[in-house]
GUKE-606648 format. One line per 2 residues: their letters; for each residue y, z, x of N, C-alpha, C, O, CB. Coordinates in steps of 0.02 Angstrom, whole numbers. Glycine has a CB too. Example, Ala and Ser with C-alpha at 12.3 -4.5 7.8 and 13.67 -1.06 7.14 Angstrom:
2
as) -284/390/660/-225/390/615/-165/390/660/-166/423/712/-224/452/565  -112/354/642/-53/357/684/2/394/645/57/402/670/-30/286/704
This chain:
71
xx) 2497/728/-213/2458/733/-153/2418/668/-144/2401/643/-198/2411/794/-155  2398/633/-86/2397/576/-80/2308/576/-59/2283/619/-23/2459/550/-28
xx) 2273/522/-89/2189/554/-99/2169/517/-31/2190/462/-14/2130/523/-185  2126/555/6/2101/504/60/2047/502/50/2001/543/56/2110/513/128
xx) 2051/431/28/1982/378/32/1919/365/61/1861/358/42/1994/335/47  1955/364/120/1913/357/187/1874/406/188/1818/390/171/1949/357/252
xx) 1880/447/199/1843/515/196/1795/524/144/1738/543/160/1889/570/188  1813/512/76/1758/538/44/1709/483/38/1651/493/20/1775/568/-21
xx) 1733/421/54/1658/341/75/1614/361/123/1553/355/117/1690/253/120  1653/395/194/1612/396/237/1553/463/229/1496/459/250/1654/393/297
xx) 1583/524/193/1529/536/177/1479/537/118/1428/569/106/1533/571/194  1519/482/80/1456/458/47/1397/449/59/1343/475/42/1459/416/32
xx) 1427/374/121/1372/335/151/1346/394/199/1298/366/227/1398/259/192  1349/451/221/1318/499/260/1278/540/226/1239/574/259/1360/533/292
xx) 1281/544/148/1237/560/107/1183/526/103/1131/542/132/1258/563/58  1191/463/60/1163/415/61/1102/406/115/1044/414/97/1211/376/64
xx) 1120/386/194/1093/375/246/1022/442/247/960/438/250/1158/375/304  1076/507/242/1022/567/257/956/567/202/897/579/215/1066/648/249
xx) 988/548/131/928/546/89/887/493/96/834/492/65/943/549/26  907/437/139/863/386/137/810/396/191/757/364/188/899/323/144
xx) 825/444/246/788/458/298/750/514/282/710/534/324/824/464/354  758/549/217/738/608/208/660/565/159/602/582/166/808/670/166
xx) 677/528/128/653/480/78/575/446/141/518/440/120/737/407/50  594/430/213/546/402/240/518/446/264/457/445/255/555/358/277
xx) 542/497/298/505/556/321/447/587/287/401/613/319/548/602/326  451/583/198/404/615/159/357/549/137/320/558/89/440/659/96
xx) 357/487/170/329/439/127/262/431/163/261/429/224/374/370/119  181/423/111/134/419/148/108/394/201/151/365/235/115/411/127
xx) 63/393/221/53/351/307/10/282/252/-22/288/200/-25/413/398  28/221/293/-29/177/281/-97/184/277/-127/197/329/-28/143/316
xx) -136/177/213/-214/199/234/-222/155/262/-245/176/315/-271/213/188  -219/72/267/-243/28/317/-209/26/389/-234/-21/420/-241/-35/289
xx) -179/46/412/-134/38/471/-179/59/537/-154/83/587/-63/89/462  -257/45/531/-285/80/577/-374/43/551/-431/65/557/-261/178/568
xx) -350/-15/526/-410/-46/494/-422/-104/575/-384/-112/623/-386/-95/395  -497/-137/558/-497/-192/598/-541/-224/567/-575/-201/520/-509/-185/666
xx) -544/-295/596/-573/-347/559/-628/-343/547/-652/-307/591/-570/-398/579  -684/-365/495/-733/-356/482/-774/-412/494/-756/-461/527/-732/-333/432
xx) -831/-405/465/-884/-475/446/-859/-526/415/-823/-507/369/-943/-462/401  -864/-597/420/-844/-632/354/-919/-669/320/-965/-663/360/-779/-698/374
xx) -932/-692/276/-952/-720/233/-932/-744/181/-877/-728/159/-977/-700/224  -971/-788/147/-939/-829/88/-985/-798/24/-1045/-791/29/-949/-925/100
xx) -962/-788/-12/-972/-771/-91/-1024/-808/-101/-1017/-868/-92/-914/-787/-146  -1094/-780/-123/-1148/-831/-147/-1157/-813/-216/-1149/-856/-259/-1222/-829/-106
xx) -1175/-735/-239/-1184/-717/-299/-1131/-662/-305/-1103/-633/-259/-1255/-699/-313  -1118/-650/-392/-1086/-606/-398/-1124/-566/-445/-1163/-595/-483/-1026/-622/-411
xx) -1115/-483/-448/-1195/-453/-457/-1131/-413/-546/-1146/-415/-606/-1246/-367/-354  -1084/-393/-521/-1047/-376/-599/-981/-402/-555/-966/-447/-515/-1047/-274/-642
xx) -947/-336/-592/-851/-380/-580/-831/-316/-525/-773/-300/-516/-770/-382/-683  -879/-289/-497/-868/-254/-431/-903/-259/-373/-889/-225/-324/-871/-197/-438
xx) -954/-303/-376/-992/-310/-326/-1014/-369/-337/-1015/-402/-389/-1037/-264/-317  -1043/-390/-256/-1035/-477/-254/-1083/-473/-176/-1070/-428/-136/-925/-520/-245
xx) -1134/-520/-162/-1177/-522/-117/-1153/-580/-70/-1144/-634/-98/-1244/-528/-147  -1142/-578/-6/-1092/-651/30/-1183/-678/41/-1233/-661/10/-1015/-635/138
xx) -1173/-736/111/-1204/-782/116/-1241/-748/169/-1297/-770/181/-1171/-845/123  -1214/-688/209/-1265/-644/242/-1315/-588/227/-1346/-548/262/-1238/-622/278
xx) -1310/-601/155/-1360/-552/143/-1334/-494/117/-1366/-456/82/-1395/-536/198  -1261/-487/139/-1221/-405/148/-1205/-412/48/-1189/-457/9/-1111/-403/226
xx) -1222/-342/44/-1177/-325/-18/-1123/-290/-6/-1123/-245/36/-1210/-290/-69  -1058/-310/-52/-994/-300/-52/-985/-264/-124/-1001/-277/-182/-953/-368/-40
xx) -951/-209/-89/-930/-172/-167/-838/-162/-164/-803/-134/-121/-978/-71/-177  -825/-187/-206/-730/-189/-210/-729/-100/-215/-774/-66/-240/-680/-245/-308
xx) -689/-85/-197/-662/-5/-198/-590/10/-238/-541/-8/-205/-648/20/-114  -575/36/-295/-565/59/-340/-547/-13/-406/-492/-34/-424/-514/113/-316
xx) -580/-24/-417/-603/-67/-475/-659/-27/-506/-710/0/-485/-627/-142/-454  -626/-35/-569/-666/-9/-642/-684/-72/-685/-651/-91/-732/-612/44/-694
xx) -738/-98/-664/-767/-141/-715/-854/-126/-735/-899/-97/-705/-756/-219/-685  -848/-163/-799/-934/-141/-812/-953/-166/-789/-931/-216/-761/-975/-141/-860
xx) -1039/-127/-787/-1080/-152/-754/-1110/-203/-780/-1089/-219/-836/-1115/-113/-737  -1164/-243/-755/-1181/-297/-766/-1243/-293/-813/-1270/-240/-830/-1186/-329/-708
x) -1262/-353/-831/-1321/-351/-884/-1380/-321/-854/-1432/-315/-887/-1341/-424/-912
């Protein structure tokens, strides 16, 4: 009996395709995809290895960094 080929590639790739769409369908949303630009400033002091004061005054705290705290 003579195997057809064709047939079982194409639905490979029809496997393939469905799990890859099945794959984006469940994939999280961007948490930034809905961000906008902020303040800028330049780095004057740095207070430990998570927080850092710019040249306006503003304190900046990095968000999920685990470092110690400072002296």
């Amino acid at each position: 009996m003579p195997v057809r080929e064709g047939r079982g590639v194409a639905l490979g790739w029809q496997g393939l395709l469905m799990a890859l769409a099945a794959l984006a369908a469940c994939s999280a949303p961007d948490p930034l995809a809905d961000t906008q630009l902020g303040e800028h400033g330049r780095v004057v002091r740095v207070i430990d290895g998570d927080e850092m004061v710019l040249d306006t005054g503003q304190s900046v705290r990095l968000v999920g960094i685990e470092a110690p705290a400072g002296p």
